[in-house]
N, C-alpha and C positions, 0 to 999 in steps of 0.2 A: 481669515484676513490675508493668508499668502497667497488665496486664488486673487484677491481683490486687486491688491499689488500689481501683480504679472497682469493679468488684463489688464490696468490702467498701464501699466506696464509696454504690454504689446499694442494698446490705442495709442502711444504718443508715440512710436516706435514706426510703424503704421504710418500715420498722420506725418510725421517726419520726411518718410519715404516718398507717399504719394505726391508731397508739396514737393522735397528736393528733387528727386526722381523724377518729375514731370519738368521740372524747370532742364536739366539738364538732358533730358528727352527732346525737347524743343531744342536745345540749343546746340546739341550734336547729331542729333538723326535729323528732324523736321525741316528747321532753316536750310541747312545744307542741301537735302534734296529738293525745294523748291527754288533752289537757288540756279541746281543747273537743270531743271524742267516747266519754268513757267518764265514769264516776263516779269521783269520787279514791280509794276501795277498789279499784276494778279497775284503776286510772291506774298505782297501785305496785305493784298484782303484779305489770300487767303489767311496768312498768321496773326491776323488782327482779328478773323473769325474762329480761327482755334483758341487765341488768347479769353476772346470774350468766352466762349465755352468753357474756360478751364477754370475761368474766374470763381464761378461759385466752389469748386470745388477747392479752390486756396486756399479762398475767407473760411471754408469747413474746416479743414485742415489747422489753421491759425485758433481758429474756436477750442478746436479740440486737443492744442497741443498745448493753449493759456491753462484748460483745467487739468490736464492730465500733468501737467507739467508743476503746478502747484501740489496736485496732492502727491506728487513723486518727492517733493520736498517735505513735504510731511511726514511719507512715512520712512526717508531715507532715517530719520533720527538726529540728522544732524541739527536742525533748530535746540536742542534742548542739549547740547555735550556742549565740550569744550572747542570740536572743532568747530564752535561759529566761526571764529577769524583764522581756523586754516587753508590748505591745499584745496580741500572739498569748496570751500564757498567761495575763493579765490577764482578758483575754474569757473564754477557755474555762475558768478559776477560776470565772467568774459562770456563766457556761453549767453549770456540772458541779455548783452551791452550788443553781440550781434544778434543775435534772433531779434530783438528791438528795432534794429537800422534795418535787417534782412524786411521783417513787417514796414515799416516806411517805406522801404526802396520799393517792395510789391506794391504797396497802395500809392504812390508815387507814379508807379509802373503801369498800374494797369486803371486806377481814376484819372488820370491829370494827361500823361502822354499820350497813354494810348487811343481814349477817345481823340484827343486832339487830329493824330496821325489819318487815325481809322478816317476823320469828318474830312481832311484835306484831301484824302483819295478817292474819296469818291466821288469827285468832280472830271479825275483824271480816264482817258480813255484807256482801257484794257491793254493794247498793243505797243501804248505806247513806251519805249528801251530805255530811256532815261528819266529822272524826278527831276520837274523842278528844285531849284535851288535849297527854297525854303522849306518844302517836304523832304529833301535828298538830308536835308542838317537835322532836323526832327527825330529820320530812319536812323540816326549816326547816335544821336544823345541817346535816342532809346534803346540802341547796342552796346552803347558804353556801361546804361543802368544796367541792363540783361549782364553784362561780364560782371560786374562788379556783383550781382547778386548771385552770380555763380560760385565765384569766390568765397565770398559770407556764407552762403550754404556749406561749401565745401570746410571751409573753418568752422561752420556752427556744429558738422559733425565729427569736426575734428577733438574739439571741445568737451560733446559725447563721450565719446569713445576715451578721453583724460576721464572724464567725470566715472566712467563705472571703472577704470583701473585704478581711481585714488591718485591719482594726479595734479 
């Protein structure tokens, strides 16, 4: 049962990683370098075409961190002691209230804005230096979601990291 554990273990650990870690891969390497090598019409196709790429690999990740993440709660023990209403369920309430919002803000992110963004730009010529208005507000809301979900990541592994010191 201890091997069972640690795998499920290392899959939600894993699946953790490659979601947050890819989000903040986009948001400190990627954006930044097409920012000062391409024109902002080819900046978002192209990160509208990494984002669509990455997509499947999110919803994977969200799949695999719902089950691994449930039977992490099962076999931590704590459903069945007294600490139901301590320290432990406390945290993972706040842990489990962002990974919820963090899951919206992605599907948010990447159904509802992104395609919008992605359909506006491609009317626009390559060369051209400046958005229009209405696409320039679109690029703005969609970075304010991207920070915001930087954030929530960054607390949801903050949360983590409470949750195995008993916190």
């Amino acid at each position: 049962m201890e091997i069972l554990n640690l795998l499920i273990l290392w899959l939600h650990i894993t699946a953790a990683v490659v979601w947050i870690g890819g989000n903040l891969v986009m948001a400190m390497v990627i954006v930044p370098y097409f920012k000062r090598s391409v024109s902002i019409v080819e900046r978002l196709k192209i990160l509208t075409q990494i984002g669509k790429g990455f997509e499947p690999v999110v919803w994977g990740c969200v799949l695999i961190l719902i089950f691994t993440g449930i039977c992490n709660i099962f076999s931590s023990g704590v459903l069945g002691s007294s600490e139901l209403l301590g320290s432990f369920m406390r945290t993972l309430g706040i842990k489990l209230i962002l990974v919820l919002l963090l899951i919206i803000l992605t599907g948010i992110h990447g159904f509802i804005m992104g395609p919008r963004l992605s359909q506006a730009i491609e009317t626009l010529k390559p060369e051209a230096e400046e958005l229009p208005e209405e696409i320039d507000k679109m690029r703005s809301q969609m970075a304010v979601v991207s920070s915001i979900m930087g954030v929530i990541s960054l607390l949801v592994l903050l949360a983590a990291v409470a949750l195995r010191m008993g916190i």
